[in-house]
MDTraj code that builds the backbone (N, CA, C; nanometers):
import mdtraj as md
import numpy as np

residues = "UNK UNK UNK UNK UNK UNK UNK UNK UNK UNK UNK UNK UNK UNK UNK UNK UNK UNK UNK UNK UNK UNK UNK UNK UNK UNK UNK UNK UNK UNK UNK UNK UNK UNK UNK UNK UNK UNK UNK UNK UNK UNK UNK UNK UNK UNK UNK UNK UNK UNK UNK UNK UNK UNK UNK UNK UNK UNK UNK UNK UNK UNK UNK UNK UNK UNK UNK UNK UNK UNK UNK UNK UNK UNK UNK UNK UNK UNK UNK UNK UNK UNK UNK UNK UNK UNK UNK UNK UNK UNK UNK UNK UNK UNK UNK UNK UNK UNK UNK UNK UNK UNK UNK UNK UNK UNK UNK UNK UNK UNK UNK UNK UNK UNK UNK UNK UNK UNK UNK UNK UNK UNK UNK UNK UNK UNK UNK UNK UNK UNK UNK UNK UNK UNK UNK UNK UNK UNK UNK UNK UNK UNK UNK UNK UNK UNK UNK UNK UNK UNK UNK UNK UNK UNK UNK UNK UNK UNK UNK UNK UNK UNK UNK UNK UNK UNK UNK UNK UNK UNK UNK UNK UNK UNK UNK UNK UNK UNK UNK UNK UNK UNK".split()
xyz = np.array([
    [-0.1389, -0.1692, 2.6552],
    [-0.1242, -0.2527, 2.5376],
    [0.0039, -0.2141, 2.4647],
    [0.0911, -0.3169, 2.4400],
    [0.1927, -0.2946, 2.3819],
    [0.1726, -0.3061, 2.1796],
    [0.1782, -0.2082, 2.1216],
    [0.1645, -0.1755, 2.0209],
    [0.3068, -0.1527, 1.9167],
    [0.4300, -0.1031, 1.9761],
    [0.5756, -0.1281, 1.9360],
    [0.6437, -0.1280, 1.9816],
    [0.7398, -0.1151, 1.9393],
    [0.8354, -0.1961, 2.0947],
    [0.9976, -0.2213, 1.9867],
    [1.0921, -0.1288, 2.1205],
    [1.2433, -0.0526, 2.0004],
    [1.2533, -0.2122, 1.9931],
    [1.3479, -0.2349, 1.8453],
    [1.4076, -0.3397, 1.8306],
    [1.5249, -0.3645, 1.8595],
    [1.5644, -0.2811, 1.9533],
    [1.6890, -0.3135, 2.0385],
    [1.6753, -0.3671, 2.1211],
    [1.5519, -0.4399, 2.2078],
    [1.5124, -0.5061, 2.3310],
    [1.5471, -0.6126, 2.2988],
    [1.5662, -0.7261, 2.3691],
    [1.5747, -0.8466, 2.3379],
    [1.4702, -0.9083, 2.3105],
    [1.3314, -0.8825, 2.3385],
    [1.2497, -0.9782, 2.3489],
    [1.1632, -0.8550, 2.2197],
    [1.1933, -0.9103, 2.0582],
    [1.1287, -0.8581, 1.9762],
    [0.9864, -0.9330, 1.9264],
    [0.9533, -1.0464, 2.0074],
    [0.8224, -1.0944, 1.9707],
    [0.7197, -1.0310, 2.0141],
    [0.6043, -1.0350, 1.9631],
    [0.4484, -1.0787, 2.0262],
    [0.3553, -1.1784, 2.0148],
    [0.2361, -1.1853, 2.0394],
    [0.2069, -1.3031, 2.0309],
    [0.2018, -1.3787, 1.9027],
    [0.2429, -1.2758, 1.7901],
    [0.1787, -1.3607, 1.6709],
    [0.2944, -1.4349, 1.6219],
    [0.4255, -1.4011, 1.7567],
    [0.5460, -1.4079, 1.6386],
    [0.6693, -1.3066, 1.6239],
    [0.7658, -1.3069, 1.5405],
    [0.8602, -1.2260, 1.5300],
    [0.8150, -1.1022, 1.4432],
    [0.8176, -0.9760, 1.4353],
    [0.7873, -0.8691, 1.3419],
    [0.8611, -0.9168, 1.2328],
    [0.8132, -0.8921, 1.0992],
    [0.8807, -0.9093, 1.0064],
    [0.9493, -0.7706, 0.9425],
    [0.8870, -0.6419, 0.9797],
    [0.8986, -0.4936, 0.9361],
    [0.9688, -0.4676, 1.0563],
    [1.0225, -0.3418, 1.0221],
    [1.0429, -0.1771, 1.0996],
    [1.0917, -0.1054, 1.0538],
    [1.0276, 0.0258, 1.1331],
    [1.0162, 0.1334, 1.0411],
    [1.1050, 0.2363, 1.1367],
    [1.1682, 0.3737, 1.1054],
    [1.2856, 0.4688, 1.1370],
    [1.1807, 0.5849, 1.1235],
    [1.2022, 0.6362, 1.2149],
    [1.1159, 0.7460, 1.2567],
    [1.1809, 0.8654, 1.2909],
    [1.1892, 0.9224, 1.2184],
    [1.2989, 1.0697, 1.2204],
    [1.2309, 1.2057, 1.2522],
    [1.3148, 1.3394, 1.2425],
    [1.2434, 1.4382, 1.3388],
    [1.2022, 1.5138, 1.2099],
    [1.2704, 1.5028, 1.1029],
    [1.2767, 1.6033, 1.0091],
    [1.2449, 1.5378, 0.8648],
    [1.1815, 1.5678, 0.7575],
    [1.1831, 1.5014, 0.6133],
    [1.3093, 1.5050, 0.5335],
    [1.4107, 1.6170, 0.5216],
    [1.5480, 1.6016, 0.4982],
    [1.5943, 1.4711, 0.5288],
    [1.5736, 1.4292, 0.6151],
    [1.6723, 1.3388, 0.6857],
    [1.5581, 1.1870, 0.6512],
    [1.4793, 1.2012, 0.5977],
    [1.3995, 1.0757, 0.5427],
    [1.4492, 1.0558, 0.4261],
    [1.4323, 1.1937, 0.3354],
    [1.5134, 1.1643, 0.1975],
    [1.6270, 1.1371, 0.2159],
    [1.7053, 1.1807, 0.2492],
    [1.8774, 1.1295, 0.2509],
    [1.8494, 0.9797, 0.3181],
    [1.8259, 0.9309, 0.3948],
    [1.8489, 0.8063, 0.4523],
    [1.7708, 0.7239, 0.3333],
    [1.6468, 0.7569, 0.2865],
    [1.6107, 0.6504, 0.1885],
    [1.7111, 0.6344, 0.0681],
    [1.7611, 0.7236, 0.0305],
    [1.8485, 0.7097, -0.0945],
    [2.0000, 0.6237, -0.0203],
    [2.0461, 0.6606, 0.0479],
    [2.1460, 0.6038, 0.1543],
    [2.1133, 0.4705, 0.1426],
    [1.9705, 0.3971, 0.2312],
    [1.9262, 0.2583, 0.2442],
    [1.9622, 0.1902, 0.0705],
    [1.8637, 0.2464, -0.0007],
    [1.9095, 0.2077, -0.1793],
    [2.0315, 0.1723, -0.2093],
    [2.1084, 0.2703, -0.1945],
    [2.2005, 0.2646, -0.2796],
    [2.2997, 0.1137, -0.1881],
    [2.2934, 0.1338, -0.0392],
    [2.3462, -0.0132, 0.0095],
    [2.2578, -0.1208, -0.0420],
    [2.1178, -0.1047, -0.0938],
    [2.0947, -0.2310, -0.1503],
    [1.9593, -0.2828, -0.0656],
    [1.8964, -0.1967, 0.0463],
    [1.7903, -0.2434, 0.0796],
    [1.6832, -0.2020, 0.0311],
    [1.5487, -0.2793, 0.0636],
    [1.4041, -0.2697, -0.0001],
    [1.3624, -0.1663, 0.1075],
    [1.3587, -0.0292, 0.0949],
    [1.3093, 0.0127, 0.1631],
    [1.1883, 0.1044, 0.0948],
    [1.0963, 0.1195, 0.1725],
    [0.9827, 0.2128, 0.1517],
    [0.9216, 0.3368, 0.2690],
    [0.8972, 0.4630, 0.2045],
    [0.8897, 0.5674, 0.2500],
    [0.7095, 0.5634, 0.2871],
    [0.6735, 0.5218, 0.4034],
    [0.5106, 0.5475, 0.4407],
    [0.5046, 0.6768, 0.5193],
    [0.3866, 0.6926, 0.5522],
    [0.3245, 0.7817, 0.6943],
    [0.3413, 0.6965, 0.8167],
    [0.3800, 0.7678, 0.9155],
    [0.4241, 0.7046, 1.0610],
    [0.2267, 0.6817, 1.0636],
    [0.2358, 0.5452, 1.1725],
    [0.1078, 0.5823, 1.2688],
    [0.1058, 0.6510, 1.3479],
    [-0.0365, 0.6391, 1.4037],
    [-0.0670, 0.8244, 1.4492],
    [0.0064, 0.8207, 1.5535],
    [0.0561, 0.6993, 1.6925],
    [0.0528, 0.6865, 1.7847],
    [0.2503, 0.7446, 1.8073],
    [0.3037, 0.7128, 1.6590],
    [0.4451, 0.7992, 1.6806],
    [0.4337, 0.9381, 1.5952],
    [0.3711, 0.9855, 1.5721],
    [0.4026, 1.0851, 1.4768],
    [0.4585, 1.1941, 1.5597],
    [0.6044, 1.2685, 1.4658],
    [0.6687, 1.3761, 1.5783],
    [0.6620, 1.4458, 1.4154],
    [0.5937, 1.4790, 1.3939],
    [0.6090, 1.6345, 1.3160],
    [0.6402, 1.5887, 1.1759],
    [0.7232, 1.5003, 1.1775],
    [0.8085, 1.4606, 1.0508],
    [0.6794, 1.3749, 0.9808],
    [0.6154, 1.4050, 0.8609],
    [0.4880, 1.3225, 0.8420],
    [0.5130, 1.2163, 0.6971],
    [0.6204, 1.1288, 0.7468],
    [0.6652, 1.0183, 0.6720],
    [0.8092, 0.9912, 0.7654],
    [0.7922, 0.7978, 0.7487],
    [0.8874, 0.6978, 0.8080],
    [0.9405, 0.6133, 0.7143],
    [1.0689, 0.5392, 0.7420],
    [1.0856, 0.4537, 0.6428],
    [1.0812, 0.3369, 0.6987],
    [1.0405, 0.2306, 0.5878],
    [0.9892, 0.1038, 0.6896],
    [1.0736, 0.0138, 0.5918],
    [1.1849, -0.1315, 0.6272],
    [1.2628, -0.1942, 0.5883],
    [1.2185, -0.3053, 0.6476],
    [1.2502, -0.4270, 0.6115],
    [1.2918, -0.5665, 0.6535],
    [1.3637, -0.5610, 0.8144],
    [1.2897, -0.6157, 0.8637],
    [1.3807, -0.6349, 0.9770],
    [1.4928, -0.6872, 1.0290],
    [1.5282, -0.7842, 0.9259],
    [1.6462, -0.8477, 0.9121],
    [1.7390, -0.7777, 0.9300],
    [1.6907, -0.6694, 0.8548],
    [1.8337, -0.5702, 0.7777],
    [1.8837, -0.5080, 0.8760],
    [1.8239, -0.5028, 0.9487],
    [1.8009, -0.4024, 1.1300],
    [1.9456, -0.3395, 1.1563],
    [2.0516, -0.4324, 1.1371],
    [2.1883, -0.3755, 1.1600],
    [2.2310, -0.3077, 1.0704],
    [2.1893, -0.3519, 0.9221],
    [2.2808, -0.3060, 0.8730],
    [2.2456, -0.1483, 0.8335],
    [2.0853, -0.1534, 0.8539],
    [2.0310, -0.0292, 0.8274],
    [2.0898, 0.0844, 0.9555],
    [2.0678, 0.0674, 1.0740],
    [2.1428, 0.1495, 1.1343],
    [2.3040, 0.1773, 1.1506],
    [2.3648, 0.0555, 1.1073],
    [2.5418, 0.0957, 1.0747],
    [2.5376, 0.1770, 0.9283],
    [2.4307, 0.1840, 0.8539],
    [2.4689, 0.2600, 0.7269],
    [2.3851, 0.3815, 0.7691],
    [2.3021, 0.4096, 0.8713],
    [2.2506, 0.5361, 0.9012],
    [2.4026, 0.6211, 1.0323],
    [2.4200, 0.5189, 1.0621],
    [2.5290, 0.5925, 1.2031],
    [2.6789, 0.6164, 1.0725],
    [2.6845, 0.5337, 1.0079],
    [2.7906, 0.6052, 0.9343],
    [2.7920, 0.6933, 0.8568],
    [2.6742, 0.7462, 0.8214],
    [2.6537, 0.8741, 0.7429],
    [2.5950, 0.9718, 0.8404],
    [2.5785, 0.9461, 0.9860],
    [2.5512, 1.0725, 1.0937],
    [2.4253, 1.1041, 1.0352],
    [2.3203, 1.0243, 1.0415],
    [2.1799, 1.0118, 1.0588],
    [2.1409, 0.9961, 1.1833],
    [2.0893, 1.0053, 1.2526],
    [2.0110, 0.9959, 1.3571],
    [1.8782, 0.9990, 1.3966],
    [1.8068, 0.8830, 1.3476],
    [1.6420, 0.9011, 1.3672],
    [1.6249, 0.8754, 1.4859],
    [1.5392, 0.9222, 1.5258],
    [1.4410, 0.9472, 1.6610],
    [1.4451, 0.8397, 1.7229],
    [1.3954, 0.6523, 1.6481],
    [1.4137, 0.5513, 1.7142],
    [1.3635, 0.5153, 1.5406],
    [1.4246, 0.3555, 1.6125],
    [1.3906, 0.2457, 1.5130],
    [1.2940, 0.1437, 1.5897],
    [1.2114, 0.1221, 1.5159],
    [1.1078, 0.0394, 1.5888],
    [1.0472, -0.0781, 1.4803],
    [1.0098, -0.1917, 1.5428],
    [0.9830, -0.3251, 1.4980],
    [0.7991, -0.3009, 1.4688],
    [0.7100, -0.3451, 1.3633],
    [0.5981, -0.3596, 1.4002],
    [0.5469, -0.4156, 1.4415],
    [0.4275, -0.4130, 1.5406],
    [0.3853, -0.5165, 1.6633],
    [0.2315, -0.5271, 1.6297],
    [0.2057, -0.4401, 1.5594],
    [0.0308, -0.4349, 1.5292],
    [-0.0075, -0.4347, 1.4590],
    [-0.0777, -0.4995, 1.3858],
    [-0.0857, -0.4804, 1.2379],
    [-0.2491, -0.3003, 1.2143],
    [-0.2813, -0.2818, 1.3862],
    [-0.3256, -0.1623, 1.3167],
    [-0.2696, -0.0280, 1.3230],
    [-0.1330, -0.0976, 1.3798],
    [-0.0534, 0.0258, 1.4096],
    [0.0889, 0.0489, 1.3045],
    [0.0488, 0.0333, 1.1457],
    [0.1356, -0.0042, 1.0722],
    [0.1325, 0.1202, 0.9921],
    [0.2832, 0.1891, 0.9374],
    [0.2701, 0.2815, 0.8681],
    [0.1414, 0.2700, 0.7416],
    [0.1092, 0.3508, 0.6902],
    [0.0177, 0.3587, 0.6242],
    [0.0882, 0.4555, 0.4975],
    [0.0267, 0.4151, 0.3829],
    [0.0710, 0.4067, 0.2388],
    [0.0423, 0.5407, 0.2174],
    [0.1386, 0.6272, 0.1754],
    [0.1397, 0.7429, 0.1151],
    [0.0986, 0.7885, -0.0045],
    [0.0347, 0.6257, -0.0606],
    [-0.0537, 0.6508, -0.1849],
    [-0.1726, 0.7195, -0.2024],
    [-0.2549, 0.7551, -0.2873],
    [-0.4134, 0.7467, -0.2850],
    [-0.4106, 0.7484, -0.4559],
    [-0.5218, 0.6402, -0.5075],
    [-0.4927, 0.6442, -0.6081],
    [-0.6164, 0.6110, -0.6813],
    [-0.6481, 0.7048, -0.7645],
    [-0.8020, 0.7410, -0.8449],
    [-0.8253, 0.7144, -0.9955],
    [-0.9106, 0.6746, -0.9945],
    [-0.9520, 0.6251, -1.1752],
    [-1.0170, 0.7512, -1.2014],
    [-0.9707, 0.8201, -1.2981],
    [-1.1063, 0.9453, -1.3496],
    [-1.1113, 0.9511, -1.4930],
    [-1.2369, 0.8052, -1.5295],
    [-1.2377, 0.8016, -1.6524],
    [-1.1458, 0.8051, -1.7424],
    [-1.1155, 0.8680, -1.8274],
    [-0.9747, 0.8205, -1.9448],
    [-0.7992, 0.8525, -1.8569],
    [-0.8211, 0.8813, -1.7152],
    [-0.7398, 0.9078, -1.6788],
    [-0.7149, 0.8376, -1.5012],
    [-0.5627, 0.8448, -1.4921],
    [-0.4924, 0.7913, -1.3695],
    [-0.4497, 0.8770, -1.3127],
    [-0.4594, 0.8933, -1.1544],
    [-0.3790, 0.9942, -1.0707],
    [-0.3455, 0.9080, -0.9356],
    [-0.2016, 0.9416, -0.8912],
    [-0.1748, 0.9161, -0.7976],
    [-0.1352, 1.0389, -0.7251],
    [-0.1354, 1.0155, -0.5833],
    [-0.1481, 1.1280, -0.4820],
    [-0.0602, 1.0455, -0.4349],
    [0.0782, 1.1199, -0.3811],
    [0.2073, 1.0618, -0.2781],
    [0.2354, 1.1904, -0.2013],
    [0.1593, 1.1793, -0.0504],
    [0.1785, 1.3121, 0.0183],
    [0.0459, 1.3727, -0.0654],
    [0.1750, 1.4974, -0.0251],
    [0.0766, 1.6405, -0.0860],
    [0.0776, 1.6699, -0.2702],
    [0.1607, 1.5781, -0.3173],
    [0.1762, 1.5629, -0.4427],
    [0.1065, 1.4499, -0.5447],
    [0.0897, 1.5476, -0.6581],
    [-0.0465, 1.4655, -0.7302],
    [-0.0033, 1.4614, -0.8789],
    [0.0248, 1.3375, -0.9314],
    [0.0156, 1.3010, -1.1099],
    [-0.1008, 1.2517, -1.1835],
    [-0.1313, 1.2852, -1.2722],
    [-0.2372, 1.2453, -1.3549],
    [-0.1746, 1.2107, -1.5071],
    [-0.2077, 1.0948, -1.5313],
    [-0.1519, 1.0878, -1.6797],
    [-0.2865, 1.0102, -1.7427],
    [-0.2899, 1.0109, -1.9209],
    [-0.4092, 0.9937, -1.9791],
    [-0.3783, 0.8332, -2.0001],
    [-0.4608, 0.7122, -1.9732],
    [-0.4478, 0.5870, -1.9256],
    [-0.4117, 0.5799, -2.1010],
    [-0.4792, 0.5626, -2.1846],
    [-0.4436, 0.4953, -2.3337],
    [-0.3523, 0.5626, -2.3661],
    [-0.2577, 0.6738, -2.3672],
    [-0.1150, 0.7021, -2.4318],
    [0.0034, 0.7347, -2.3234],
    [-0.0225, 0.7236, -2.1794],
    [0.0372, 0.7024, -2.0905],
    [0.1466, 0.8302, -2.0912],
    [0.0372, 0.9524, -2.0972],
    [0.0935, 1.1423, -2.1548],
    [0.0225, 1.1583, -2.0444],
    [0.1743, 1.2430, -1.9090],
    [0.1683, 1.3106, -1.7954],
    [0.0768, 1.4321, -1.8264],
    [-0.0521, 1.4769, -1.7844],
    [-0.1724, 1.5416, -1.8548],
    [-0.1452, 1.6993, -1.7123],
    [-0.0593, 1.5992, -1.6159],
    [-0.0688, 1.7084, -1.5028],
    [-0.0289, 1.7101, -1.3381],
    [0.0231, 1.7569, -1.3312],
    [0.1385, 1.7800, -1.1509],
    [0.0723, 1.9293, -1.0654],
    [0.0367, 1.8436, -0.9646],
    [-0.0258, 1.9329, -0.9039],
    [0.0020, 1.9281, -0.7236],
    [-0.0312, 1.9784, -0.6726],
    [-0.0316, 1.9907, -0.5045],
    [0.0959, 2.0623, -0.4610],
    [0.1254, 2.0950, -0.3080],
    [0.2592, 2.1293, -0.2558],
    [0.2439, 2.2674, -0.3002],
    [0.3775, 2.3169, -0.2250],
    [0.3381, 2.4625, -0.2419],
    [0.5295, 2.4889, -0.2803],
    [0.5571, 2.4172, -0.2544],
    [0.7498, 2.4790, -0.2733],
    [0.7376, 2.5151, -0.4229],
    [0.8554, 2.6348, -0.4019],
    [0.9316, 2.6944, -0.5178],
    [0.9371, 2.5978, -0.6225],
    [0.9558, 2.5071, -0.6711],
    [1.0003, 2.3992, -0.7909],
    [0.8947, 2.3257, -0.8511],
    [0.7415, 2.3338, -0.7544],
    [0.6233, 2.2245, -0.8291],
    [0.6532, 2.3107, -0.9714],
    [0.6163, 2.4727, -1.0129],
    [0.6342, 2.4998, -1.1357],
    [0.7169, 2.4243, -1.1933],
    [0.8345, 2.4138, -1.2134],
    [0.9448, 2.3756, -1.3101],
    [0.9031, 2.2426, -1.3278],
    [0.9386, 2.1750, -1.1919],
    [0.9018, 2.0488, -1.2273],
    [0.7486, 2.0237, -1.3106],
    [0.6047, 2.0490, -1.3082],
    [0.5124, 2.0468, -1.3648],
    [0.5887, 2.0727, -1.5138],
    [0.6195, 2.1905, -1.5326],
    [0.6542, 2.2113, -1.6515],
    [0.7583, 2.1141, -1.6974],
    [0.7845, 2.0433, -1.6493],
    [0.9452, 1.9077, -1.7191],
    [0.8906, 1.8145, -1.7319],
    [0.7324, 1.7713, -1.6748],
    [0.6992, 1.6724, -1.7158],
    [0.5145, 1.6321, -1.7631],
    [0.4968, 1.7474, -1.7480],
    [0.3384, 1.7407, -1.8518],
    [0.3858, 1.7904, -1.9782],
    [0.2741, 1.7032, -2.0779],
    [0.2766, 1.6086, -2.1969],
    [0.4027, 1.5247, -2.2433],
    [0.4481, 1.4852, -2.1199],
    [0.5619, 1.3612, -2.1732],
    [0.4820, 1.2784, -2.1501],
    [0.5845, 1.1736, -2.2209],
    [0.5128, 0.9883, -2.2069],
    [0.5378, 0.9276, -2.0940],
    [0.5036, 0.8838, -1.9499],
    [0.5222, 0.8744, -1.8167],
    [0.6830, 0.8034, -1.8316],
    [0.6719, 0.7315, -1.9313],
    [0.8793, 0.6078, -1.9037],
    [0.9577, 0.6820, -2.0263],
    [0.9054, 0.8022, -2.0401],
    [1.0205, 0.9343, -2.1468],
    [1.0140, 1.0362, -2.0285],
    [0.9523, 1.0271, -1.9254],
    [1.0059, 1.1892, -1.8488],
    [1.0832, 1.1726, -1.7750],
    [1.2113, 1.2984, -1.7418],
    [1.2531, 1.2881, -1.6513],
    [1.2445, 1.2626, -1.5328],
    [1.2815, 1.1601, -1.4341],
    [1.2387, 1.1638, -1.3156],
    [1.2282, 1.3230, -1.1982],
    [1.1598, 1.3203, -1.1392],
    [1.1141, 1.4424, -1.0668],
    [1.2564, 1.4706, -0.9676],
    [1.3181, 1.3454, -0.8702],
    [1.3851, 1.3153, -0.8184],
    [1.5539, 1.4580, -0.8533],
    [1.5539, 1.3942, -1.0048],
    [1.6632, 1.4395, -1.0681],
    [1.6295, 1.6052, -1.0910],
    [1.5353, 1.6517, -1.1047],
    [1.5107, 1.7297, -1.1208],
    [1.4536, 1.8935, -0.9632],
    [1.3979, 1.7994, -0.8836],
    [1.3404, 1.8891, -0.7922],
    [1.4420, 1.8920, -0.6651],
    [1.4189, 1.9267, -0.5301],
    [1.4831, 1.9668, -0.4618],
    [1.4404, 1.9766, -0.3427],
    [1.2784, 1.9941, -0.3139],
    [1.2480, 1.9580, -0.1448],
    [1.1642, 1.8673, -0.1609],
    [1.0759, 1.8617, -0.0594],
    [0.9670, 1.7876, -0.0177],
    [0.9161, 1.7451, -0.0877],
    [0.8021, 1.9393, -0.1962],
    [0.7331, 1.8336, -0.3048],
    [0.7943, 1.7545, -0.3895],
    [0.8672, 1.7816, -0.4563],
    [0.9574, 1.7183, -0.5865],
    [1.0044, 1.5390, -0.4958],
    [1.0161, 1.5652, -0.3756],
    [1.0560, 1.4143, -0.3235],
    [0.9205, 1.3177, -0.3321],
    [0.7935, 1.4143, -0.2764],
    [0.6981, 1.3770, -0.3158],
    [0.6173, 1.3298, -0.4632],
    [0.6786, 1.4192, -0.5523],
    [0.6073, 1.3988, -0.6752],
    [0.6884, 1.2707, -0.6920],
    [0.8104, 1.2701, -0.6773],
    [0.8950, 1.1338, -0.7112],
    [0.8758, 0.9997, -0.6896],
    [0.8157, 1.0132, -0.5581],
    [0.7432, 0.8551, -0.5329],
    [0.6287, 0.8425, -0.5969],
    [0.4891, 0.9668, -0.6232],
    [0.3668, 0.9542, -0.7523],
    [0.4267, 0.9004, -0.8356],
    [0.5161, 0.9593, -0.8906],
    [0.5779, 0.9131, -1.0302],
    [0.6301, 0.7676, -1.0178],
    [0.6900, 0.7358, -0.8921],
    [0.7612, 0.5887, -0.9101],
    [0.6076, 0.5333, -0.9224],
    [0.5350, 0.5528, -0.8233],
    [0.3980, 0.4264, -0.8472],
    [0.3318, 0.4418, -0.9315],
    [0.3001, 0.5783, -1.0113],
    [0.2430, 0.5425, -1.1268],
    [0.3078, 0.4523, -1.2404],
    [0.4507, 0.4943, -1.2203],
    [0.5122, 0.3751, -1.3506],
    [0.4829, 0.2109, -1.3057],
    [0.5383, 0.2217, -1.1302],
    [0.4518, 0.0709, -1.1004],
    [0.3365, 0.0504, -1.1814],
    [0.2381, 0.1290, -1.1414],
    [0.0985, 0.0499, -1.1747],
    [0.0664, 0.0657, -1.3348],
    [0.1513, 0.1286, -1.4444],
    [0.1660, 0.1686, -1.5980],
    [0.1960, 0.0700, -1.6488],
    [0.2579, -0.0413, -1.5900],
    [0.3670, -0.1219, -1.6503],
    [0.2766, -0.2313, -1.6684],
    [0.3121, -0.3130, -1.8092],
    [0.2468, -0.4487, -1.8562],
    [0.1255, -0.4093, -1.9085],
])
top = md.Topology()
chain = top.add_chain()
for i, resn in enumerate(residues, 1):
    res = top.add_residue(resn, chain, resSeq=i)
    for name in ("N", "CA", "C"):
        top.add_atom(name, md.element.get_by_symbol(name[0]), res)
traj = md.Trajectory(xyz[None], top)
């Protein structure tokens, strides 16, 4: 059963149709963060999931783009000497990265989980109550830069942290402001 299939083949259909996604599957998380900020800043919609199980090489997050973009995403990865593992089209819809979210109501309060990284802020004054998970050197600091701020007064984590978790807390933080807003 064909489940994905590189989008360098010519024949990128299946039966349902053309993929509308694909996702870049790299060896290392360094090289996820740099390429997602890379994809941004040229201007694409890209999003950072969990590979499915059926590619996972160690690296436990992919980035998944428009397929359209297909060229331009790899001429802006080959010109900055990126090199992911492969780029691949989605062919299955049960073989589709899966959301690095998890995200919990606990009574007067909101938490999102991105990865191994976890925010909680208090739902009626929208005050970061708490940063938790991951084990790198920086969850301290960072925890400390942004519990009891107002979630759209704290510094972003991004600006502030430096590996994994902090890349991690950064996307909690982007979706909690998603889901804060209005």
């Amino acid at each position: 059963m064909r489940f994905l299939k590189n989008i360098f083949s010519k024949d990128s259909k299946d039966a349902g149709g053309v993929s509308e996604r694909g996702i870049i599957v790299f060896h290392h998380t360094s090289e996820v963060i740099k390429a997602e900020s890379l994809l941004r800043e040229a201007g694409l919609d890209v999003k950072v999931k969990g590979p499915p199980p059926e590619i996972q090489t160690g690296c436990d997050m992919v980035i998944e783009f428009p397929i359209l973009y297909q060229l331009q995403v790899t001429e802006t990865l080959k010109k900055n000497r990126i090199e992911p593992i492969q780029v691949v089209a989605v062919q299955d819809h049960l073989l589709e990265p899966v959301s690095l979210y998890n995200v919990k109501e606990l009574g007067d309060y909101l938490m999102v989980r991105a990865a191994n990284m976890k925010i909680t802020v208090e739902k009626s004054s929208l005050v970061i109550v708490n940063v938790s998970g991951g084990g790198c050197p920086d969850v301290p600091f960072l925890a400390e830069e942004l519990v009891g701020r107002k979630l759209f007064e704290a510094p972003e984590p991004a600006s502030q942290g430096q590996t994994l978790c902090g890349f991690s807390l950064h996307l909690a933080y982007e979706e909690m402001k998603r889901r804060c807003r209005g």
